[in-house]
Biotite code that builds the C-alpha atoms (Angstrom):
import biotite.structure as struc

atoms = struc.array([
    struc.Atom([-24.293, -59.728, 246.126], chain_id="A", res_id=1, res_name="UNK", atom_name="CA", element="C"),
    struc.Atom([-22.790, -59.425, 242.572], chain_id="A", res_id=2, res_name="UNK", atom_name="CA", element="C"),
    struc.Atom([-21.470, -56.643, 240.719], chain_id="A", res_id=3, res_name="UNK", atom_name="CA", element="C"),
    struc.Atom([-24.162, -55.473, 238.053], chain_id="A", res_id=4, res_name="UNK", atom_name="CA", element="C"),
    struc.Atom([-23.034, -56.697, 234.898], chain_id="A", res_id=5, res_name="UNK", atom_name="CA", element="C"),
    struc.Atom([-25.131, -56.037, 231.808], chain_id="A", res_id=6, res_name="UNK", atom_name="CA", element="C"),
    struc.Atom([-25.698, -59.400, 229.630], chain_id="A", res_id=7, res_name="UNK", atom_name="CA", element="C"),
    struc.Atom([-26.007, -57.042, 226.153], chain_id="A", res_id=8, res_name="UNK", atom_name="CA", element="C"),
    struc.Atom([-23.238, -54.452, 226.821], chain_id="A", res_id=9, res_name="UNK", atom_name="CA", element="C"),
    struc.Atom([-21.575, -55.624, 223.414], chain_id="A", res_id=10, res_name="UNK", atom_name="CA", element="C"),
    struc.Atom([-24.865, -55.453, 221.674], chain_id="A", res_id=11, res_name="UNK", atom_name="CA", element="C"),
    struc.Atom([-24.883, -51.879, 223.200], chain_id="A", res_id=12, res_name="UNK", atom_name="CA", element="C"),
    struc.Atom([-21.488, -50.511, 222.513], chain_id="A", res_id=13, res_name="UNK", atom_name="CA", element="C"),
    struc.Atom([-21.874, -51.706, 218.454], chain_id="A", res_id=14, res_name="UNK", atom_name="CA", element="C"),
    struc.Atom([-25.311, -50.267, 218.555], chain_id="A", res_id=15, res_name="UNK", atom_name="CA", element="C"),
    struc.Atom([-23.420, -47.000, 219.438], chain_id="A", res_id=16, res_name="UNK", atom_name="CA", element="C"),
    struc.Atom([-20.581, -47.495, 216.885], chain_id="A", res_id=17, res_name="UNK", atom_name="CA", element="C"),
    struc.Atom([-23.365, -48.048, 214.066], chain_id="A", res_id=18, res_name="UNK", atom_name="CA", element="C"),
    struc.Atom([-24.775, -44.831, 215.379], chain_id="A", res_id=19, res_name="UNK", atom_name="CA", element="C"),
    struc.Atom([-21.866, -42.767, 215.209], chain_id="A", res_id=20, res_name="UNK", atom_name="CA", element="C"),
    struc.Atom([-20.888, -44.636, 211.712], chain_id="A", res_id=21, res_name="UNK", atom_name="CA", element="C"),
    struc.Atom([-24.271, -43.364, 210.666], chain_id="A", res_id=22, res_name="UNK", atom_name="CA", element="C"),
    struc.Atom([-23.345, -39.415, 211.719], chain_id="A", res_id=23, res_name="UNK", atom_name="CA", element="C"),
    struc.Atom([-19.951, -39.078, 210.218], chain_id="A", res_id=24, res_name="UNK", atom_name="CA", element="C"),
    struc.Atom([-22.081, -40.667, 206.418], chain_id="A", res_id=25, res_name="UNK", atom_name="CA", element="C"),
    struc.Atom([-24.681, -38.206, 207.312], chain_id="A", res_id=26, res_name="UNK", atom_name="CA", element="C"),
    struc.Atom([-22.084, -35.173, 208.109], chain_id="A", res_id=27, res_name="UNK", atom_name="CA", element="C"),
    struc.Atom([-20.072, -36.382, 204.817], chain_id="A", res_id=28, res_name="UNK", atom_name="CA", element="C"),
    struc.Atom([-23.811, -36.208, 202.771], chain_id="A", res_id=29, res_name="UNK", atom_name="CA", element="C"),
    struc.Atom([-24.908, -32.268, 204.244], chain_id="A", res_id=30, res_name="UNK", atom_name="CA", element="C"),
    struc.Atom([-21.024, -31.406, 203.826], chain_id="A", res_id=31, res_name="UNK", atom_name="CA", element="C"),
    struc.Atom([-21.493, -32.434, 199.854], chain_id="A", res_id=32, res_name="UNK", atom_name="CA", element="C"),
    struc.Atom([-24.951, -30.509, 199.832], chain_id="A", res_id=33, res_name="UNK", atom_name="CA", element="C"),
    struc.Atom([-22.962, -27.428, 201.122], chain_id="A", res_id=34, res_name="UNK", atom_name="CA", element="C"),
    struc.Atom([-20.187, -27.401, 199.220], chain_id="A", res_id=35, res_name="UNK", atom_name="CA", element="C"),
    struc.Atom([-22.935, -27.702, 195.951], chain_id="A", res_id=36, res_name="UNK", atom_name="CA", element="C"),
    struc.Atom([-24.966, -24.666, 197.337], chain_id="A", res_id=37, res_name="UNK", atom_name="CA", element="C"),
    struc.Atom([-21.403, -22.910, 197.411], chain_id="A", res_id=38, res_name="UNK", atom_name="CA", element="C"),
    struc.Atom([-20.931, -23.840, 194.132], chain_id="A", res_id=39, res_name="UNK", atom_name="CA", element="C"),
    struc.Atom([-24.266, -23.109, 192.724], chain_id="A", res_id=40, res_name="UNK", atom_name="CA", element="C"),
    struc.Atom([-23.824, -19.753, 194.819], chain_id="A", res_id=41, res_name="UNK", atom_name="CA", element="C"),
    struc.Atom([-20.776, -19.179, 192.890], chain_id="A", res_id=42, res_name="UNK", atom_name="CA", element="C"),
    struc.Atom([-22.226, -19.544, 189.828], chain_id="A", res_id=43, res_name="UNK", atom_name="CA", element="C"),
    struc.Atom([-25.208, -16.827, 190.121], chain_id="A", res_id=44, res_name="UNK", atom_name="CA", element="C"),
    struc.Atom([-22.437, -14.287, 191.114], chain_id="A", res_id=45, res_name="UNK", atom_name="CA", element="C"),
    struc.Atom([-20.338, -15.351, 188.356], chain_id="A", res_id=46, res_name="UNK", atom_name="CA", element="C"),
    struc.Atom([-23.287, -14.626, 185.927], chain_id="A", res_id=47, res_name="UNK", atom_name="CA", element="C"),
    struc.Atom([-24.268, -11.595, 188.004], chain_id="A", res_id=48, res_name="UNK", atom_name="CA", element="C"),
    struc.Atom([-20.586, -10.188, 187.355], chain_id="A", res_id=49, res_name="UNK", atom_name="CA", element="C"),
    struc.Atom([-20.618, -11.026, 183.737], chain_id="A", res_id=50, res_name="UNK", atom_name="CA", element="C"),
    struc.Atom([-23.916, -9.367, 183.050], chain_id="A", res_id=51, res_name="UNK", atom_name="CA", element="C"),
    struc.Atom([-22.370, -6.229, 185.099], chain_id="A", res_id=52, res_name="UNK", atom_name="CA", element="C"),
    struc.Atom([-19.272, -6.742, 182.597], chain_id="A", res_id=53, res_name="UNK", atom_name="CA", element="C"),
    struc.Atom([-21.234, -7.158, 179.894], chain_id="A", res_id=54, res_name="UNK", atom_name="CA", element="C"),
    struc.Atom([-23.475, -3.916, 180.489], chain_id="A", res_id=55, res_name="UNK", atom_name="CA", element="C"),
    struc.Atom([-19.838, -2.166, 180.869], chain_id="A", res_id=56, res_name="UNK", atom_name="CA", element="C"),
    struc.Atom([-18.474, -3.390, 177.138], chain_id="A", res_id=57, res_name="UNK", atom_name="CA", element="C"),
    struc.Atom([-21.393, -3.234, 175.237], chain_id="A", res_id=58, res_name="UNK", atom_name="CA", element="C"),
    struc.Atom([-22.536, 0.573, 175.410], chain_id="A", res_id=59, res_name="UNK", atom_name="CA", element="C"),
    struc.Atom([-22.607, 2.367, 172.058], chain_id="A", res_id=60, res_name="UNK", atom_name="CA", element="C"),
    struc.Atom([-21.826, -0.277, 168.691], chain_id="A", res_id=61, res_name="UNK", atom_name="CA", element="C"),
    struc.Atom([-22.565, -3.717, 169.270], chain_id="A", res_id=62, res_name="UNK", atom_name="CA", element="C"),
    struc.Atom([-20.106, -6.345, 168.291], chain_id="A", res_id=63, res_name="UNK", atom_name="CA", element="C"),
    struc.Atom([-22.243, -9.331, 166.965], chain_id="A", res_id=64, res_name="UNK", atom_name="CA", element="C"),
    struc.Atom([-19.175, -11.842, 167.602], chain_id="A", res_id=65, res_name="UNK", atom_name="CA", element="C"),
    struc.Atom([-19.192, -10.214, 171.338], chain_id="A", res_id=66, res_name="UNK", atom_name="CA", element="C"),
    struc.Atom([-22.839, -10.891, 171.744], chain_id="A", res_id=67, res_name="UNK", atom_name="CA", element="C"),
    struc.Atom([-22.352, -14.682, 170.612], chain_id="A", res_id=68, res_name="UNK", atom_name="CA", element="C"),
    struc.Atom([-19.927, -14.884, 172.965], chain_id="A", res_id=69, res_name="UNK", atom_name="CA", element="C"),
    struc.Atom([-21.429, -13.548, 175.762], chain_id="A", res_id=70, res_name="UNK", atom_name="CA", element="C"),
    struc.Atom([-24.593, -15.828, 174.869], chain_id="A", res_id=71, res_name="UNK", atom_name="CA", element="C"),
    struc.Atom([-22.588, -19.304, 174.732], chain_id="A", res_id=72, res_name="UNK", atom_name="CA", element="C"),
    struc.Atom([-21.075, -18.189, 177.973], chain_id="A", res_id=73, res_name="UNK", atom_name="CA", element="C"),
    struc.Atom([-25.364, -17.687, 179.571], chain_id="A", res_id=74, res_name="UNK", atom_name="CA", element="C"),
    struc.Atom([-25.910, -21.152, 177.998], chain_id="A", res_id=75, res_name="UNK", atom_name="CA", element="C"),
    struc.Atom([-23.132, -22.660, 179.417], chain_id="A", res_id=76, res_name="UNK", atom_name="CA", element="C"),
    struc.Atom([-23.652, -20.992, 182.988], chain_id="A", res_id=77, res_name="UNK", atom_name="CA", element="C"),
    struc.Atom([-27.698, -21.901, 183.134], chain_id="A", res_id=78, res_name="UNK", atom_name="CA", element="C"),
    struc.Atom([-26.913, -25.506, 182.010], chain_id="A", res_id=79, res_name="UNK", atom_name="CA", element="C"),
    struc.Atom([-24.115, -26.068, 185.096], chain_id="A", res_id=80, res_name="UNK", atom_name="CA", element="C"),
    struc.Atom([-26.732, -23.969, 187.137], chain_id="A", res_id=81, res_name="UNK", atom_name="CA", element="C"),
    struc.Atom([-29.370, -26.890, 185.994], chain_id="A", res_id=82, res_name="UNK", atom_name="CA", element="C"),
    struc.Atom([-26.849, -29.613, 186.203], chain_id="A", res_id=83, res_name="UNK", atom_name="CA", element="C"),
    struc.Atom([-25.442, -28.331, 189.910], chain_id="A", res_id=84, res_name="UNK", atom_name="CA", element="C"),
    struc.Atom([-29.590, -27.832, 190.597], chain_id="A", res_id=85, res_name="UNK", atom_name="CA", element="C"),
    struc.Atom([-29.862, -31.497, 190.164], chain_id="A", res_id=86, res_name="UNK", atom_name="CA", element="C"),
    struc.Atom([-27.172, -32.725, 191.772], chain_id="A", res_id=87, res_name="UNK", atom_name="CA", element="C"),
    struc.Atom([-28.021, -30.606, 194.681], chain_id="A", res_id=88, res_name="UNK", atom_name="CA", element="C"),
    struc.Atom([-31.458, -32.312, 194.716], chain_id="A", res_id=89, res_name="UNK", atom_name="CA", element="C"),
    struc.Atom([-29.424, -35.568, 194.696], chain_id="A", res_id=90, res_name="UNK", atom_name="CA", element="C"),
    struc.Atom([-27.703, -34.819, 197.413], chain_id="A", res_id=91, res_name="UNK", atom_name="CA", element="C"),
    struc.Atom([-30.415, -33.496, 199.092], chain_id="A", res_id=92, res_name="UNK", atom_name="CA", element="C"),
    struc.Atom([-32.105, -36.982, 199.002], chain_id="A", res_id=93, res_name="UNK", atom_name="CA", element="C"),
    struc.Atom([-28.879, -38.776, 200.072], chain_id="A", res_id=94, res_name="UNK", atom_name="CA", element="C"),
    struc.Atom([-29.022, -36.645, 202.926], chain_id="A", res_id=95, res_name="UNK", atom_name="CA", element="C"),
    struc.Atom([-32.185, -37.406, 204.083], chain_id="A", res_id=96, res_name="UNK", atom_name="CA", element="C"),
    struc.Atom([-31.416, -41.038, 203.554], chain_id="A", res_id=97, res_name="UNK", atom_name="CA", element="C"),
    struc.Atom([-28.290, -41.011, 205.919], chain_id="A", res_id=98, res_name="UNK", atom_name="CA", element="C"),
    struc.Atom([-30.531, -38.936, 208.550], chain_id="A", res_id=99, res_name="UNK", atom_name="CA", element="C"),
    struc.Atom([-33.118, -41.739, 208.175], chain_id="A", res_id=100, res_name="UNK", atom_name="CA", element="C"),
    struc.Atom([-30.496, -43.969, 208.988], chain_id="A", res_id=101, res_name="UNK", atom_name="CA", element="C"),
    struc.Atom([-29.169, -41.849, 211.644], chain_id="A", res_id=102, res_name="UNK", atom_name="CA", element="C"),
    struc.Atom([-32.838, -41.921, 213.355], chain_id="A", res_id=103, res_name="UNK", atom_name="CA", element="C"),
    struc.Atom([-33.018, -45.530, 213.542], chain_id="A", res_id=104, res_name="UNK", atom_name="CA", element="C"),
    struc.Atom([-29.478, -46.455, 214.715], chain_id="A", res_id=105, res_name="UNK", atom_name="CA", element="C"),
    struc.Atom([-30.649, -44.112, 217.630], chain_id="A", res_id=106, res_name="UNK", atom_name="CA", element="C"),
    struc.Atom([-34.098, -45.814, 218.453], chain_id="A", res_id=107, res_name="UNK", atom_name="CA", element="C"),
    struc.Atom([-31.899, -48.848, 218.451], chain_id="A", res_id=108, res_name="UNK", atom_name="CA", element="C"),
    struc.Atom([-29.264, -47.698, 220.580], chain_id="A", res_id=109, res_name="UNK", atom_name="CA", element="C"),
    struc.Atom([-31.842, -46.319, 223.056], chain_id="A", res_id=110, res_name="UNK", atom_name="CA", element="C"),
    struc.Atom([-33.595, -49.258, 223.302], chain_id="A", res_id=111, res_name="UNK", atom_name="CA", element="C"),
    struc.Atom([-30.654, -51.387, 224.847], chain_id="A", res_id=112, res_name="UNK", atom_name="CA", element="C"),
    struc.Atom([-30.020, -48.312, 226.524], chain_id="A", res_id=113, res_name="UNK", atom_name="CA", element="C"),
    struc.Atom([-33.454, -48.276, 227.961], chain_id="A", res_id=114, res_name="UNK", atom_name="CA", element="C"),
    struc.Atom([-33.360, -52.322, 228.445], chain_id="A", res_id=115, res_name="UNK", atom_name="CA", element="C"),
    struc.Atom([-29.946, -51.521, 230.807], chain_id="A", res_id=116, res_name="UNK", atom_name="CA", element="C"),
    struc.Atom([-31.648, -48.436, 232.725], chain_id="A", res_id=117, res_name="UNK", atom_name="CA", element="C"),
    struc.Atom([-34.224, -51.140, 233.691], chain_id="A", res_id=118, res_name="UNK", atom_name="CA", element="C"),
    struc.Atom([-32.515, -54.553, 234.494], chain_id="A", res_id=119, res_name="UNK", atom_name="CA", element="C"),
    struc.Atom([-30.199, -52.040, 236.729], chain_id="A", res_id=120, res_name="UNK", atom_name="CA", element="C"),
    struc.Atom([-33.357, -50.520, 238.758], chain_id="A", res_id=121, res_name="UNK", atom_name="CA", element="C"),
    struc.Atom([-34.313, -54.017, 239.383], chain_id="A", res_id=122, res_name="UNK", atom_name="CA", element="C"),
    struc.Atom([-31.313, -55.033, 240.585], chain_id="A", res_id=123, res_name="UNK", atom_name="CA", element="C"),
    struc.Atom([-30.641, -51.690, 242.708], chain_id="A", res_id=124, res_name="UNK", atom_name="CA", element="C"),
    struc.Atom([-34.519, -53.279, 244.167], chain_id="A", res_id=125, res_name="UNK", atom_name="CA", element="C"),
    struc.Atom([-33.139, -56.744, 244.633], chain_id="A", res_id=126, res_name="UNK", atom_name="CA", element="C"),
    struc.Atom([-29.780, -55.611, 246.283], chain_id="A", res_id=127, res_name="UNK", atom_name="CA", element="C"),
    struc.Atom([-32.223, -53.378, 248.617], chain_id="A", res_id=128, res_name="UNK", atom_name="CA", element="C"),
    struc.Atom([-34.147, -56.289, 249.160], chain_id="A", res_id=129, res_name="UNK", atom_name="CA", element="C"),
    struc.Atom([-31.060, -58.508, 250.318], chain_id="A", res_id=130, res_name="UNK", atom_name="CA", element="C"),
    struc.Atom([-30.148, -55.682, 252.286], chain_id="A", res_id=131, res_name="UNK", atom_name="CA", element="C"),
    struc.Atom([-33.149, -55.325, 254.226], chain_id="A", res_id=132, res_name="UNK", atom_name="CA", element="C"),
    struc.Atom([-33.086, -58.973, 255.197], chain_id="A", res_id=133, res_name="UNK", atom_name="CA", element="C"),
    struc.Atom([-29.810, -59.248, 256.016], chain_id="A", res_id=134, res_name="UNK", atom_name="CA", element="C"),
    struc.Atom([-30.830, -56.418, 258.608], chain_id="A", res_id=135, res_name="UNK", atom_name="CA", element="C"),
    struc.Atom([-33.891, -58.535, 259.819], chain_id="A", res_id=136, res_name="UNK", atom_name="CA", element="C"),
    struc.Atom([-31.911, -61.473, 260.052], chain_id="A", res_id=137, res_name="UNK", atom_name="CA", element="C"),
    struc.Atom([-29.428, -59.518, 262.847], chain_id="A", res_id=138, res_name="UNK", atom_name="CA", element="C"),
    struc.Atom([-32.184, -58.194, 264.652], chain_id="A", res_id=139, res_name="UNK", atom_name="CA", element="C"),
    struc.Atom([-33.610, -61.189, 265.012], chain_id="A", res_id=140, res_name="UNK", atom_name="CA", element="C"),
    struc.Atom([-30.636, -62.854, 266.268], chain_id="A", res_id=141, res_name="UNK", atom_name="CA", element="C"),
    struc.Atom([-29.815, -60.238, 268.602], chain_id="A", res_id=142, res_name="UNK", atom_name="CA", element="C"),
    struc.Atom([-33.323, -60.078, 269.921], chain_id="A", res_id=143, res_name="UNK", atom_name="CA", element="C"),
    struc.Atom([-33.031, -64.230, 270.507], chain_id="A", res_id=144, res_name="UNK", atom_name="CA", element="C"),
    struc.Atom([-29.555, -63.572, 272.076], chain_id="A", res_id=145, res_name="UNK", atom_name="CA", element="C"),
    struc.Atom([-30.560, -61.068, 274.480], chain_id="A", res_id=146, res_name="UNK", atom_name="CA", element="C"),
    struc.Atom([-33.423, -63.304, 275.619], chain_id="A", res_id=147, res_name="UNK", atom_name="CA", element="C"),
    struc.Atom([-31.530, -65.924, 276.000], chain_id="A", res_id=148, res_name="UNK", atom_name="CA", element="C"),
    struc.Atom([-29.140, -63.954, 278.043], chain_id="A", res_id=149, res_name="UNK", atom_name="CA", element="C"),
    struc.Atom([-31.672, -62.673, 280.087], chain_id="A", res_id=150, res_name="UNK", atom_name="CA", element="C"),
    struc.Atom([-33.191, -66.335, 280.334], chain_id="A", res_id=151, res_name="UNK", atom_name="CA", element="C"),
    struc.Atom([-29.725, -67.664, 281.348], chain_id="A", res_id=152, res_name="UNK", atom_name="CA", element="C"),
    struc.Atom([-29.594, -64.990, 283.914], chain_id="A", res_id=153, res_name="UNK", atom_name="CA", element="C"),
    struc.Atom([-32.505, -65.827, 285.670], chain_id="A", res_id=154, res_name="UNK", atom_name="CA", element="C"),
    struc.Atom([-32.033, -69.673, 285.753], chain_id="A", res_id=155, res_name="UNK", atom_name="CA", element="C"),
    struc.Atom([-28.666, -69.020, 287.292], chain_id="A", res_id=156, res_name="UNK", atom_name="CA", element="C"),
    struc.Atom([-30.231, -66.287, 289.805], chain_id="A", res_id=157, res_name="UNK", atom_name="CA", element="C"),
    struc.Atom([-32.854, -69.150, 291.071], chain_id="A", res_id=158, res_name="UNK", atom_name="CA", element="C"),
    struc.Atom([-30.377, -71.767, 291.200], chain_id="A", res_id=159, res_name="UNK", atom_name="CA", element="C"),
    struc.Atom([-27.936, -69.806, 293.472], chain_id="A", res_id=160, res_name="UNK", atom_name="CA", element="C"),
])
């Protein structure tokens, strides 16, 4: 009987390739949203230090020109805290898109992949099958030989 040989194997192998295209856009997309938690994380303990620095300078007099200062340098960290806040969201979504995309490749992939599993069964059952008559077929001829080798035998014994 023939080799198995599955009809959609290229379908298969470029459903995998779209699947593992999908992971390496969904590992770039969480390695963005990472590196913007880092950066947002590096912002609160930039603020945190400057507020410790702050407490440090301004004991005693204040210095109204130090306060301004100090005050432009809040607004400007809370509005790249906002801005990194809402690029993290966008990112966020991204990655959730690319995972969505990730999920189907694989319910596509595993559906030729199931498709395979099945038409190989079946022909593992039909390759059995052959198998099994093949076998019947030789038993049967040997049975038929033997009795017409015992046959043969006899005929000869009455003749002589």
């Amino acid at each position: 009987m023939k080799k198995f040989k599955f009809r959609l194997e290229k379908i298969l192998q470029l459903k995998a390739h779209k699947e593992k295209e999908c992971q390496k856009r969904l590992a770039v997309a969480t390695q963005k949203v990472v590196k913007q938690e880092g950066a947002l994380t590096h912002l609160r303990k930039d603020r945190v230090m400057v507020q410790g620095d702050q407490r440090a300078v301004l004991r005693g007099r204040i210095n109204a020109s130090l306060l301004s200062m100090f005050s432009r340098y809040y607004l400007k960290l809370k509005k790249d805290e906002l801005t990194g806040l809402q690029m993290l969201k966008a990112y966020q979504g991204e990655e959730a898109g690319k995972r969505g995309e990730l999920v189907e490749a694989g319910k596509a992939r595993k559906i030729y992949e199931k498709l395979k599993e099945r038409l190989f069964e079946a022909y593992l059952r039909d390759l059995n099958l052959a198998t099994l008559k093949e076998q019947d077929e030789v038993a049967s001829q040997m049975l038929t030989y033997k009795k017409n080798s015992r046959l043969s035998r006899e005929f000869l014994d009455d003749r002589y």
